[in-house]
C-alpha positions, 0 to 999 in steps of 0.5 A, spaced: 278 733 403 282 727 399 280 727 392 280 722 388 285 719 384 286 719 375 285 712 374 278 714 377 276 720 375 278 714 368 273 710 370 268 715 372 268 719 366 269 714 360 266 712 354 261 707 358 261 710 364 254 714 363 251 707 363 254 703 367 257 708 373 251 714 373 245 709 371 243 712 365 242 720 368 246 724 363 244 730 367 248 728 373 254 725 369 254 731 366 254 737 372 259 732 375 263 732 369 263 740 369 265 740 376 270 735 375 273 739 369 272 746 372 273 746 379 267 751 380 262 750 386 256 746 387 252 752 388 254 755 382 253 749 378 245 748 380 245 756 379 247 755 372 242 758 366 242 755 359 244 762 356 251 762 359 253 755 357 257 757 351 261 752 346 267 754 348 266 756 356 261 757 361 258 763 364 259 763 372 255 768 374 250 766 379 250 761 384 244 757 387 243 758 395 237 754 399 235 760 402 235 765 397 235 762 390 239 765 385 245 770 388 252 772 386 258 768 385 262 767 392 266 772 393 263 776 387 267 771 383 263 771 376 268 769 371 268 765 364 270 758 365 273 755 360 270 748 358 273 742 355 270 739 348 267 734 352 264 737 357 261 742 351 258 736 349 254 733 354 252 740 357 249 741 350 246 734 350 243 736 357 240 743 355 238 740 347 234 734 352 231 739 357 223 741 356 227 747 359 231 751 354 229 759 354 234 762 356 233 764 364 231 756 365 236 752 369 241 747 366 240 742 372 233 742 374 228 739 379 222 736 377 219 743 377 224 746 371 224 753 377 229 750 382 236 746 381 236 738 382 237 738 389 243 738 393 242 731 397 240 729 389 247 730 387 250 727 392 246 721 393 248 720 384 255 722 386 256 716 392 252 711 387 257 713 381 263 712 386 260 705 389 259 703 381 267 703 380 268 700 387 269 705 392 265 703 398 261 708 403 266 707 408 272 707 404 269 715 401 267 717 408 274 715 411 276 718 404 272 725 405 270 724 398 265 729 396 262 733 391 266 738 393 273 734 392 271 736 385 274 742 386 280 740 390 282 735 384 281 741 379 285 745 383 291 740 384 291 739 377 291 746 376 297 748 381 304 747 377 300 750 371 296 756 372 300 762 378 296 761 384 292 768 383 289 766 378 286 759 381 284 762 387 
């Protein structure tokens, strides 16, 4: 995997972006902008419940598998992680808009409010976004950019700051 460059996480995650890159769909921007901010896995974003978003940090306790539903963290990794403001923002923006907010509801819902927005979905707004600031399917695949890149760009950004034991 290659992650992608500052200047485009810049682009993607700007004042204006929202509009202009992810089509408007906060809840997309935001579960990216978690992602990129965090390093934590997809499952882990879809498995996200409102009560354990916090002003200050999210509560990794449950991932989202296909074929099980709602599980443990990988490796039984569940953790407080520390939020940006930003990203503190938009999550309480994503939760304050969702007609789903007892405590148990999914952050990143599909249609039905019991299951997570879909992988493929996440995927597909992730690719439109990286086509908006000008990186082509071809360049992305050539790339390996995905939604998992997110974590690799966390963790490299976090490799001369944090000791290894704890970024594992």
């Amino acid at each position: 995997k290659q992650i992608l460059s500052l200047e485009e996480v810049r682009l993607l995650f700007s004042d204006n972006a929202l509009a202009d890159k992810w089509g408007g769909s906060l809840p997309h921007f935001a579960l990216n902008l978690l992602a990129a901010s965090t390093g934590i896995r997809m499952g882990e974003v879809q498995g996200l419940q409102v009560q354990h978003v916090h002003p200050e940090y999210v509560a990794v306790v449950h991932a989202w598998e296909r074929k099980y539903g709602l599980k443990e963290p990988k490796w039984g990794s569940a953790r407080e992680v520390p939020i940006p403001a930003k990203t503190s923002r938009f999550l309480a923006q994503v939760v304050e808009e969702s007609p789903y907010r007892e405590p148990e509801s999914l952050v990143f819902h599909g249609k039905d409010g019991q299951t997570p927005v879909g992988h493929k979905e996440i995927r597909n707004a992730l690719y439109a976004a990286l086509s908006a600031i000008g990186i082509s399917g071809e360049e992305r695949e050539r790339r390996n950019v995905t939604f998992h890149s997110w974590r690799h760009l966390f963790n490299s950004l976090c490799r001369s700051r944090i000791p290894d034991y704890k970024l594992q």
